[in-house]
N, C-alpha and C positions, 0 to 999 in steps of 0.2 A: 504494500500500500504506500501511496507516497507522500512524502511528508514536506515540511519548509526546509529549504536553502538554507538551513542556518548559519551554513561557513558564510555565505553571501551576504546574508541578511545584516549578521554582525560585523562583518567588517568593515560594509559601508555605513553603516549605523554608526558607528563611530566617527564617520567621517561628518556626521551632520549631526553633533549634540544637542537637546534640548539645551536655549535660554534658564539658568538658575531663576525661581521667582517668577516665573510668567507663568500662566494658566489660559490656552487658546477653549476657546466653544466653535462648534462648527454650527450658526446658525442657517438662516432664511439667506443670505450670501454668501454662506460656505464661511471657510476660516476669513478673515479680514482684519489689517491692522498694518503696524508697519511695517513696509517692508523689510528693512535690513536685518530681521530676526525673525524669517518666515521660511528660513532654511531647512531647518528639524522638522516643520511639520510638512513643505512639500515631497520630502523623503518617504512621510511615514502616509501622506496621501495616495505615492505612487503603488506602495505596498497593499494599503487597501483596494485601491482601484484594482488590481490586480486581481486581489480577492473578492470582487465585485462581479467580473468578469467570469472567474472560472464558478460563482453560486448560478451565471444564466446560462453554466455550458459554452462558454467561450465566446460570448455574444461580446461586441464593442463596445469600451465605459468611454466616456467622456471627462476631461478634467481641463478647464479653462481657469488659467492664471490672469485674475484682474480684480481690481478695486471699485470696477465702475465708474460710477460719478464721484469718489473719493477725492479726496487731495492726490497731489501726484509720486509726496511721498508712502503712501499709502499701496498694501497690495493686498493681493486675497488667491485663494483657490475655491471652488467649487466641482465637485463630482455632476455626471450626467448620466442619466439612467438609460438604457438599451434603445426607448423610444424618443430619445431627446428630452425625455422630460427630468426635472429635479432629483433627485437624492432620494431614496426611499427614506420615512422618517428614522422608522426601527436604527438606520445604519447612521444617521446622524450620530447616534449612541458612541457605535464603535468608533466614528471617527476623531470623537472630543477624547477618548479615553487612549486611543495610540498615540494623539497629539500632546498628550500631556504626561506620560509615559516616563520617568523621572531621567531612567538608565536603559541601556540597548538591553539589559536583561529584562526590565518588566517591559520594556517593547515586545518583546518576544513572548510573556508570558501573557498577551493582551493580544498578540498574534493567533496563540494558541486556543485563547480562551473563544474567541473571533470564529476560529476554525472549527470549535467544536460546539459552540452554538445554535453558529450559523449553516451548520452540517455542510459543509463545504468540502466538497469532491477535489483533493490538491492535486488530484491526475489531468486534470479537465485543461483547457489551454488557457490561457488568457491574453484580451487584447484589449488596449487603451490608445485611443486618438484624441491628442491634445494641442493647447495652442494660447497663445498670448497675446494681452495687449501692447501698446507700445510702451508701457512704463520702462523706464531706465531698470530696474529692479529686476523682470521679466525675463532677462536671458539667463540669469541666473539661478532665478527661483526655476527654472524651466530643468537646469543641469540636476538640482536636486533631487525636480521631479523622475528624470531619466534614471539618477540611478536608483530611486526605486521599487522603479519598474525594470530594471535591470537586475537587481538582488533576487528577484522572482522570478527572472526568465520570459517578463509579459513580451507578446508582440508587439510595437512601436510604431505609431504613425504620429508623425510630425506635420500640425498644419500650418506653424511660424506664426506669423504675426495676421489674425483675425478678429472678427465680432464675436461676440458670446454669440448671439443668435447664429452667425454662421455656423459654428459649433456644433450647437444644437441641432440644427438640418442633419450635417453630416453625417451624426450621431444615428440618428434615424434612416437617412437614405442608408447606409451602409449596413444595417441590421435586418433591413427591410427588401433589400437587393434580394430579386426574383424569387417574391410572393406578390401575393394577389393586394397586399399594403405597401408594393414598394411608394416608395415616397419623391424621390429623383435620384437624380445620376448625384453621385458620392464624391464630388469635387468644387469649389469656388463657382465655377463656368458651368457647372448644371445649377445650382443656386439663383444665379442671375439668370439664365436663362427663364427657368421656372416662374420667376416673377414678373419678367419684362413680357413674355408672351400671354400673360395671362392679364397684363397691365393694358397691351395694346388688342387683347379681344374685348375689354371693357371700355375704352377711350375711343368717341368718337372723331374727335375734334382734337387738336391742341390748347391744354388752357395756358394761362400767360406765365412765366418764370417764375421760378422757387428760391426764394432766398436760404440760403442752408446754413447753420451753424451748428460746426463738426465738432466742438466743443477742442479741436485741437490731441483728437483722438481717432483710435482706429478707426470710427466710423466714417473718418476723412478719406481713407483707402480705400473704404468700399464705396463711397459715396462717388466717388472718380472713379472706377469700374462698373458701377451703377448707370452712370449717367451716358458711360458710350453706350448702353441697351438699349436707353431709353430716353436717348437723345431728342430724337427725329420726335417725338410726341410733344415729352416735359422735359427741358430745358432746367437742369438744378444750377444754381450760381451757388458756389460752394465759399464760407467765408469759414478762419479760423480751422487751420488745414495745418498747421505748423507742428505733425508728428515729431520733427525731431529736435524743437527748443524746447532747452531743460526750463522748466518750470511755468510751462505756458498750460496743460491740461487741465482740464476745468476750472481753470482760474480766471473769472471774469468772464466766463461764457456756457454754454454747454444748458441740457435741460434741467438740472438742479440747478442753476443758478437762474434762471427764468422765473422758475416755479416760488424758490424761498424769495426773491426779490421783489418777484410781478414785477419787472420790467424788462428792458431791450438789453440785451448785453450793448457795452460799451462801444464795441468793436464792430457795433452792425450801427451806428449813432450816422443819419447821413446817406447809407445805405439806403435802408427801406426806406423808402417814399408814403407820402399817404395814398392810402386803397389798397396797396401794396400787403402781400400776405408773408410770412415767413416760416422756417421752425428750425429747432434746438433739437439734437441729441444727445446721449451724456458719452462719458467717457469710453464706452466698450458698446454703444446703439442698440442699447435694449431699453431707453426710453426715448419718448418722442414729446415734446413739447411745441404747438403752434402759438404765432401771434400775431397781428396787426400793427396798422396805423391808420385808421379811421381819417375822411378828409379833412375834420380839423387837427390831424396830428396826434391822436391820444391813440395812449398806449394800450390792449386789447389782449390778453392771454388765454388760450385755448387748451385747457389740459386733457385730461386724463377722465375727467368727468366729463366733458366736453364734446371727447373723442365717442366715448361709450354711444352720447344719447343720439349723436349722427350716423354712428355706424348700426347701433338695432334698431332706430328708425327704418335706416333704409333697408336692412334686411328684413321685416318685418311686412315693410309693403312688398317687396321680393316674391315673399312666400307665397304673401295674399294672393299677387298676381297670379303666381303658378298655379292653382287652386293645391295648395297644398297643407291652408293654415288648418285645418282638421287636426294634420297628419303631423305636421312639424312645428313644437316648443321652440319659442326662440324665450330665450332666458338673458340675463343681466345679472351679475355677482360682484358688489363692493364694499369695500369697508368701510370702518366708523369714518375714515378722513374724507368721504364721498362728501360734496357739498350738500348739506338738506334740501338747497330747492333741485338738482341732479336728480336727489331720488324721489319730490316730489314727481318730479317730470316725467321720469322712468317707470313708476308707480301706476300712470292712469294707463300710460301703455303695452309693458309687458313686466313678467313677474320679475321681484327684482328680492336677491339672496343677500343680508350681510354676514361676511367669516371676519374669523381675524385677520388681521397684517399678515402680508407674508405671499409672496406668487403660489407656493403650494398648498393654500388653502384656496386661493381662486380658482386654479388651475382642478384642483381638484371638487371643487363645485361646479363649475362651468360644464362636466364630464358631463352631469345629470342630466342637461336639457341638451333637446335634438339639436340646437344651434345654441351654444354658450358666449357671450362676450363678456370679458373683464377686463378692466383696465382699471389700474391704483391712480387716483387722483395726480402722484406726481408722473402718469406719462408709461408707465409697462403695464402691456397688455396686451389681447391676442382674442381671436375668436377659433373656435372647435368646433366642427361637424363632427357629430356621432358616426361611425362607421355604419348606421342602420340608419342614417337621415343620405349620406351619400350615396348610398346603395340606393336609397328610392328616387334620388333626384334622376340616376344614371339610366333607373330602370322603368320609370314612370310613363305613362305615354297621355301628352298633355293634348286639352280637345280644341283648341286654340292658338294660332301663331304668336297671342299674347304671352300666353302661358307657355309656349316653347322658347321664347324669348328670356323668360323670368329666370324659367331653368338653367339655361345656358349660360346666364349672368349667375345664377348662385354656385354652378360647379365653376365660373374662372375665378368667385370669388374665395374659395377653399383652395384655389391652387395660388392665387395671389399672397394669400394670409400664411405666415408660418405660425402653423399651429400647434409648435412644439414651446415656444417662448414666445415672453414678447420680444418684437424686435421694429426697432425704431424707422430702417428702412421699407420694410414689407407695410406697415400701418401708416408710415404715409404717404406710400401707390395708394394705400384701402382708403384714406381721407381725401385724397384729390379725386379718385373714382365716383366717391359719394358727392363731393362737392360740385362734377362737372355734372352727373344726374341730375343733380337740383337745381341744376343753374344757381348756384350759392354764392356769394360773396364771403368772405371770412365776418363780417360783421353782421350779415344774415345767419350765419351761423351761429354765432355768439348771444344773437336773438331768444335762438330757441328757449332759451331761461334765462333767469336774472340769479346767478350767483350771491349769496348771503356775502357779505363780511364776513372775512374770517382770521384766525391767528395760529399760529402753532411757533409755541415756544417749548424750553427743554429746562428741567431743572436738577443743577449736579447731584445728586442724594451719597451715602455712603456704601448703600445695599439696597439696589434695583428689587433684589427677591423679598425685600417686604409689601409691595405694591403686588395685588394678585386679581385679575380681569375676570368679568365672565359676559355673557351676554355680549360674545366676538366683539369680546376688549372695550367695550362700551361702558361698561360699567364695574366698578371695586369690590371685590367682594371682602380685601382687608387691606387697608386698612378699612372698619366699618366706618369708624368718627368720620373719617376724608370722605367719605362717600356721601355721609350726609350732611356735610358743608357743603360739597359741590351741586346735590341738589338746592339745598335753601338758597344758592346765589344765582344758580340756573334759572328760579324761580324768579327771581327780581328786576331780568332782559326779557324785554319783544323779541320772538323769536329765537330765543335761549338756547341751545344747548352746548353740550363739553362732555368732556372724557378724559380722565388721566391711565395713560397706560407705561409702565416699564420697557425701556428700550430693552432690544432684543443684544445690543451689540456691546452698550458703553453704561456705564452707571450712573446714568439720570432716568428722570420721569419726563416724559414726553405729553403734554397739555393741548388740545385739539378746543377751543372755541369758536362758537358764531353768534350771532346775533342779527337783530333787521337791520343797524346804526354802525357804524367804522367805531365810533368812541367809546360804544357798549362794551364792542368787540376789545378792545383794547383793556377797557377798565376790568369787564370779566378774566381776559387770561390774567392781567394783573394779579387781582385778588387771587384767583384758583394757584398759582405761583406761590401765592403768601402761604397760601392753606397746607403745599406740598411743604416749604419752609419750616413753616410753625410741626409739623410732625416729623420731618427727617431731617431738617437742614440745620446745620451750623451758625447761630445767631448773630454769631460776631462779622458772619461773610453776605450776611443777607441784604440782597441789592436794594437799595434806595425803591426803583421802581416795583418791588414786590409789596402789594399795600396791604 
């Protein structure tokens, strides 16, 4: 029976010691922190992934090195499951516990335990396709990763410098290579082709130039092989494209800085014209952020909620057309940070799910209905056809060239959509689609509802695990006291509400209010800041502006 490489295991194990004093968690972004100390744990990723691999019978793992929308000293890993999709949760387990692993000998005994758990067949093969962003950090944490998956014996594919979302396809095309789910061709060039042909069955006409800001990250690479596809249609003017200046990556642009600012990156100041539409991606393009300038020049932000209520809108008349709304659920899934009037809006017209924070609880509720959309307020998101909603589109025989029409537009829009992740490129071919359907303007769009005020602020705590959610993170179940100040103040704003929840990553509490008024908004998270204070915070460090 065959067992672990141990000579392998420990010799390079040694070569990449755990940090003394540090303790990694593999959350909802895989490991994340700084890079120059992310050594030890890509080593001990490569190893899992491996054992990841040989639990599907040798099916391909996915591990994509990046921080995202982070600072740019900032890095991370993340594992990818056989279909593209996230990390099974069970295996988050093992991964916090080999990352933290003191000595290469309880690495080993955390290997084992791993092994015999997770009843893992050590004869089976294993293979991992992996890939990075352009952080300075990346070529390194990448050597890590190699060796090990080299201590194992895994098979190796290297895809250099890519999107997360690119990833994720590959991930799946290559698992999925000739079955009746293949997904596409298992290289960069089937990627784009996939999307641009399924861009230009949907695009009558050409609509007018796209302002793009690459946030000064990989997305900028793809965004220039992007655009030779799908040129001759949409025209992208790509700004903040500067992959290789050290400390330019989401600094002052990108779609986290859009979203926490609500305004124009600097860098596009002059650029966009009024009427004029634009958007943001973050650091590795797996969020999307749109925005305007309205003809008297005001500034106009189209996120994530924004994104949602235009794209199940127009899937939803889709269906209708096809005569198929009998037969096919179109559904909606987001969380507490959804804008209130978003899911007023969503509300009157298709079912709409709150989970926790986090893409593998949306992703994993979107599964349910025959056509799933979610998208997180700040910009990631994705739509899902059920394998039994595609099969009826393909097989259905419609009694009208209206409804041969609808269909045809809903199978290029499953081929347009990566429905493995969200991904910033693919979502906005899917939002200029909907937008030239509607003959839309960006500020017609932004029509659709009137966004509340809103605020989200964070407060530093000592110990995040005293703050405990339920009711998808909406609500405290302890501290009690904190939960019922937050309602008695909730109570005392038009339009009120809030949520305190525990960040997933760093040790603060994370504060979500709204209200009808901007000053409401502002005096509410005030107070609710005061209220996390007065039970967890440090008196002598408590900011002036916590009232």
């Amino acid at each position: 029976m065959a067992s672990l490489p141990l000579d392998a295991i420990v010799h390079l194990s040694d070569l990449h010691p755990k940090p003394e004093g540090k303790t990694f968690g593999y959350g909802t972004a895989g490991f994340r922190t700084t890079g120059n100390i992310l050594g030890s744990v890509l080593f001990r990723v490569g190893l899992l992934a491996s054992l990841r691999s040989k639990k599907f019978d040798g099916k391909t793992i996915g591990v994509m090195v990046t921080a995202s929308h982070n600072p740019e000293g900032d890095n991370g890993v993340k594992l990818v499951d056989p279909r593209g999709e996230m990390l099974e949760t069970s295996w988050e387990t093992y991964a916090t516990s080999l990352a933290n692993a003191a000595t290469t000998s309880k690495l080993v005994d955390e290997l084992r335990h791993i092994v015999a758990v997770a009843k893992i067949d050590l004869s089976k093969p294993s293979r991992v396709l992996y890939a990075r962003d352009t952080r300075p950090s990346g070529a390194a944490l990448v050597q890590c990763l190699e060796d090990g998956l080299r201590a194992m014996g895994a098979q190796r594919r290297n895809e250099g410098v890519t999107t997360t979302p690119i990833l994720h396809y590959l991930v799946r095309c290559v698992n999925t290579k000739g079955t009746r789910d293949e997904y596409g061709d298992d290289n960069e060039e089937g990627y784009y082709d996939k999307l641009s042909n399924a861009f230009k069955k949907l695009m009558a006409k050409p609509p007018p130039p796209l302002i793009m800001d690459c946030a000064n990250g990989v997305g900028a690479i793809a965004a220039q092989k992007l655009n030779e596809h799908i040129g001759s249609i949409l025209q992208l003017k790509l700004y903040n494209i500067a992959t290789t200046t050290a400390g330019v990556l989401n600094n002052g642009c990108g779609a986290d800085y859009v979203k926490t600012t609500q305004r124009l990156p600097p860098s596009l100041h002059g650029v966009l014209k009024p009427g004029e539409r634009g958007c943001s991606l973050d650091g590795d393009a797996d969020r999307l952020m749109y925005f305007y300038l309205d003809e008297e020049n005001n500034f106009g932000m189209l996120d994530g909620d924004k994104i949602a209520a235009l794209v199940s809108s127009f899937i939803v008349d889709l269906v209708k057309n096809a005569g198929l709304d009998k037969q096919i659920e179109v559904g909606v899934v987001q969380t507490a940070y959804a804008n209130g009037s978003s899911t007023r809006y969503l509300e009157k017209r298709v079912p709409v799910r709150c989970v926790p924070t986090g893409v593998k609880h949306l992703h994993h509720a979107a599964e349910h209905f025959s056509i799933g959309v979610y998208f997180e307020a700040n910009g990631h998101g994705t739509v899902l056809f059920s394998p039994s909603t595609l099969d009826l589109l393909r097989t259905h025989e419609p009694s009208t060239p209206a409804q041969e029409t609808a269909i045809k537009q809903l199978l290029a829009l499953s081929e347009l959509i990566n429905q493995t992740v969200g991904d910033a490129l693919s979502d906005m071919l899917l939002v200029e689609v909907v937008l030239a359907h509607r003959a839309f303007t960006a500020v017609e769009w932004d029509s659709l509802y009137t966004d509340l005020p809103n605020r989200l602020v964070k407060v530093v705590v000592p110990s995040r695990q005293k703050f405990i959610t339920t009711d998808a993170e909406r609500r405290l179940v302890e501290p009690k006291e904190v939960q019922a100040r937050i309602d008695a103040l909730v109570r005392k704003y038009d339009g009120g509400r809030a949520f305190v929840r525990p960040s997933g990553t760093e040790d603060v509490v994370r504060i979500y209010a709204e209200a009808t008024l901007r000053p409401q908004v502002d005096e509410l998270a005030s107070r609710l800041s005061g209220v996390v204070y007065d039970f967890e915070g440090d008196q002598s460090k408590r900011p002036k502006e916590y009232l």
